[in-house]
N, C-alpha and C positions, 0 to 999 in steps of 0.2 A: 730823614728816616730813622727811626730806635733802633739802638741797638740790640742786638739778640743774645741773650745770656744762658746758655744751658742751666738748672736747676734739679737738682738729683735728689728728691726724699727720702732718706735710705732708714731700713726697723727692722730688729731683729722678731716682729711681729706684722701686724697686716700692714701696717704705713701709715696706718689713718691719723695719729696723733699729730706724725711729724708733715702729712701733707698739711691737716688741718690750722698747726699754727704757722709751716711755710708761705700757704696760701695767704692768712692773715697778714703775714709780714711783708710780703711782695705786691700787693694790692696796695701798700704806701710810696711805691714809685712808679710812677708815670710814662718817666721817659725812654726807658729801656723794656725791649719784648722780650719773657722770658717763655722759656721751650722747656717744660716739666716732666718728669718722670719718676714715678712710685716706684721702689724696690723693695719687697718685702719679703721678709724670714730671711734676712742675713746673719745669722748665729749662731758663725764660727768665722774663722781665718779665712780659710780654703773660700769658703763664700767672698768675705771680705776683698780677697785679691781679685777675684773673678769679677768683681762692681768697680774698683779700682782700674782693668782694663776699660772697663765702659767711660769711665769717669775722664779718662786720657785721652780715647777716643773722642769726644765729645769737644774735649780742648783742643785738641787738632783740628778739628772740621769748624769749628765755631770763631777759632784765633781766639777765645777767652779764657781766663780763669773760670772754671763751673765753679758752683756753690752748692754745697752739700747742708742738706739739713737732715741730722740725723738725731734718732732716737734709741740706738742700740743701747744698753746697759753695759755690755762687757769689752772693760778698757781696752781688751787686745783686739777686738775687732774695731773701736774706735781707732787705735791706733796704727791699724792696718789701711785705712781707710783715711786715714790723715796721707799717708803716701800718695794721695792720688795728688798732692798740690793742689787740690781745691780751698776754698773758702769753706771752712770745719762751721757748722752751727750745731752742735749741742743741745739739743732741747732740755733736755735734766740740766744742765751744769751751773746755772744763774741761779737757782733754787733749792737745790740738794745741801750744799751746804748751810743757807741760812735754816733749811730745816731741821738739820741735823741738830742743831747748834739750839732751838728751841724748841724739840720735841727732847731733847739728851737722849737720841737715838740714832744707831747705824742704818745707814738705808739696805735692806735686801736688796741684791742685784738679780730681780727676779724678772724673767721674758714674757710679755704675751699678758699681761696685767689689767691691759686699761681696757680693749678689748677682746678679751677671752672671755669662755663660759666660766665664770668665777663664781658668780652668786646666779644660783639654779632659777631661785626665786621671782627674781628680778628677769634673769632670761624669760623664761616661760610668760610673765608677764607682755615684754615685750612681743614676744607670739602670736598670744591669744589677741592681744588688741589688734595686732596684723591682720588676724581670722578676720575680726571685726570688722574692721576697717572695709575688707573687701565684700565682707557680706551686707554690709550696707552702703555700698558706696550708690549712688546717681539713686537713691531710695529703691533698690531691690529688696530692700528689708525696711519694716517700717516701725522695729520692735525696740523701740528706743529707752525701753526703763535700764537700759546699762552703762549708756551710751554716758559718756561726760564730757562730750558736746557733739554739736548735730551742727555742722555749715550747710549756712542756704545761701542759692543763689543763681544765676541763670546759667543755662551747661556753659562748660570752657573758661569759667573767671577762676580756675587755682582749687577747686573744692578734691579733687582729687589726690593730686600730690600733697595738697597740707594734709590730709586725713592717714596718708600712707606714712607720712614724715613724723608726727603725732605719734602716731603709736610704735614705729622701728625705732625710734630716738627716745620717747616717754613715756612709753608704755600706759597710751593714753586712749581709751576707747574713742573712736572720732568717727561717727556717724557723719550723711552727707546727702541732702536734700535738693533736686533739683526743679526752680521752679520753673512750671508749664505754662503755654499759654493758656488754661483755665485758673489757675493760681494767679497769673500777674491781671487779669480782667479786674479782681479785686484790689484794693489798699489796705486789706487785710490778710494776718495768716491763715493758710490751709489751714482747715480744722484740726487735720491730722498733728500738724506742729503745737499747735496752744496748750494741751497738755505739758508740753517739755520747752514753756515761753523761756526759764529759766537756765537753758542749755543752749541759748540758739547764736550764733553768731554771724553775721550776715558778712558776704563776700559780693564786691562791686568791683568794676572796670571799665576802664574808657572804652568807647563805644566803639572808637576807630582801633583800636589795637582789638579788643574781640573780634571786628569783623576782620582784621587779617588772621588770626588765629583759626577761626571759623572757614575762611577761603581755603587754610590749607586742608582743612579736614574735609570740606565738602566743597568744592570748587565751584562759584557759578549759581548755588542752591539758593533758597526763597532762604534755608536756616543762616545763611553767611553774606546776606544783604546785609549794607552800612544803617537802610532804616530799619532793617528787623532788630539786625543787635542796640540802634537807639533807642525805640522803644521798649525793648526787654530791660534795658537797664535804666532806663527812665520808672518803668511804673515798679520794678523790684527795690529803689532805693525810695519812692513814696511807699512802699510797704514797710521799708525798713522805719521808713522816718514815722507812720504811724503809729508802729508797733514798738517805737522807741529801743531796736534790736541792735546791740552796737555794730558798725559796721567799718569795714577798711577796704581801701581800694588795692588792687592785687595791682594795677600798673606796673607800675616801676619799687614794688615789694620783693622782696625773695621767699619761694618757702620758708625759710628761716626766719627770717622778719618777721610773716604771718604766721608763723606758729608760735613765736614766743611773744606776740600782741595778743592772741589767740588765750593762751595759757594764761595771761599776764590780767588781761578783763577780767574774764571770769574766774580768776583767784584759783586756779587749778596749778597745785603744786608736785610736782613729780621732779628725780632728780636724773641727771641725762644717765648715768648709766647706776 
């Protein structure tokens, strides 16, 4: 059995940075289950000792050292936070000085940086595609001269979540097209798509994992048969292959995957924040 390793992501802002390269780092071993927790806007003492009972706690009930990965800026809450006897990870500290050192500049000890509403521009951006996203998703809208890409593909292969992930993360207009059974009859695109051949990116899936996917949404239904979901994805990927529309299988992909495969084809460059 693994052992169980309490993990504490502590930020004197949302958490997101120090979960997201916690997360990265801990995904390289195997053998040990760890039990994670986000803490965020620690950014003061008073705070710091208050995460520090937690952190204690945690080592008692677990018999481990925890390990903290943390992203606070201000040394005294770092260092308040070293008291807990945890495992200290620093996320600035491997970095900041070789920066320093070849920008010949002091780093600002400034809070809330990476994501805060910093650049208006750039927010509002990632908004409006949000707007987008929802107003076209499963083709409620079919007004695509905005759109800077459109996924097709049969309902429940991923067209969803990449289209919402797309534009919160890159401020990406992500249109989202789903094909019918009057669409898949053909080996060609709906009419309505061929104007925007140039935007289209095609989503595919194992047949057996969509029909599990499918049973949970509609349990039992003609739509969550193993042959219905075979041939939806049979004659959507002889469309894809006619229409030579690039295409990725969502199986064993993550949103993430699929979006920066997504972005990466069709040469669509935007920067995450």
């Amino acid at each position: 059995m693994a052992s169980v390793r309490p993990v504490f992501y502590v930020s004197d802002g949302t958490g997101i940075t120090a979960e997201t390269i916690g997360h990265s780092l801990l995904t390289q071993f195997t053998e040990t289950r760890f039990v994670t927790e986000r803490i965020p806007f620690v950014d003061n003492v008073e705070r710091a000792r208050e995460v520090v009972e937690r952190i204690r706690l945690a080592a008692e009930q677990h018999g481990v050292r925890p390990v903290v990965v943390n992203s606070c800026v201000d040394s005294d809450v770092s260092s308040a936070l070293a008291e807990s006897g945890a495992l200290m990870l620093d996320v600035f500290a491997p970095f900041i000085e070789p920066l320093e050192r070849e920008l010949g500049e002091v780093r600002q000890r400034r809070m809330g940086q990476a994501h805060g509403m910093v650049d208006f521009e750039t927010y509002h951006r990632r908004i409006n595609a949000m707007n987008y996203a929802l107003t076209h998703d499963d083709g409620q809208s079919i007004d695509y001269g905005e759109a800077d890409v459109i996924l097709v593909a049969v309902s429940r292969a991923g067209k969803t979540p990449t289209c919402v992930y797309l534009a919160l993360h890159y401020g990406v207009r992500a249109a989202n097209y789903p094909l019918t059974d009057e669409d898949l009859d053909h080996d060609r695109l709906p009419p309505r798509l061929r104007p925007w051949r140039s935007k289209l990116f095609g989503l595919t899936i194992d047949p057996a994992r969509l029909h599990q996917i499918r049973q949970e949404r509609r349990p039992n239904s003609r739509y969550a048969q193993l042959e219905t979901c075979r041939r939806e994805v049979a004659a959507a990927e002889a469309m894809f292959r006619a229409e030579r529309i690039p295409t990725l299988s969502t199986t064993h992909t993550s949103i993430e995957e699929i979006a920066s495969k997504v972005l990466t084809t069709l040469g669509i460059r935007r920067e995450m924040f």
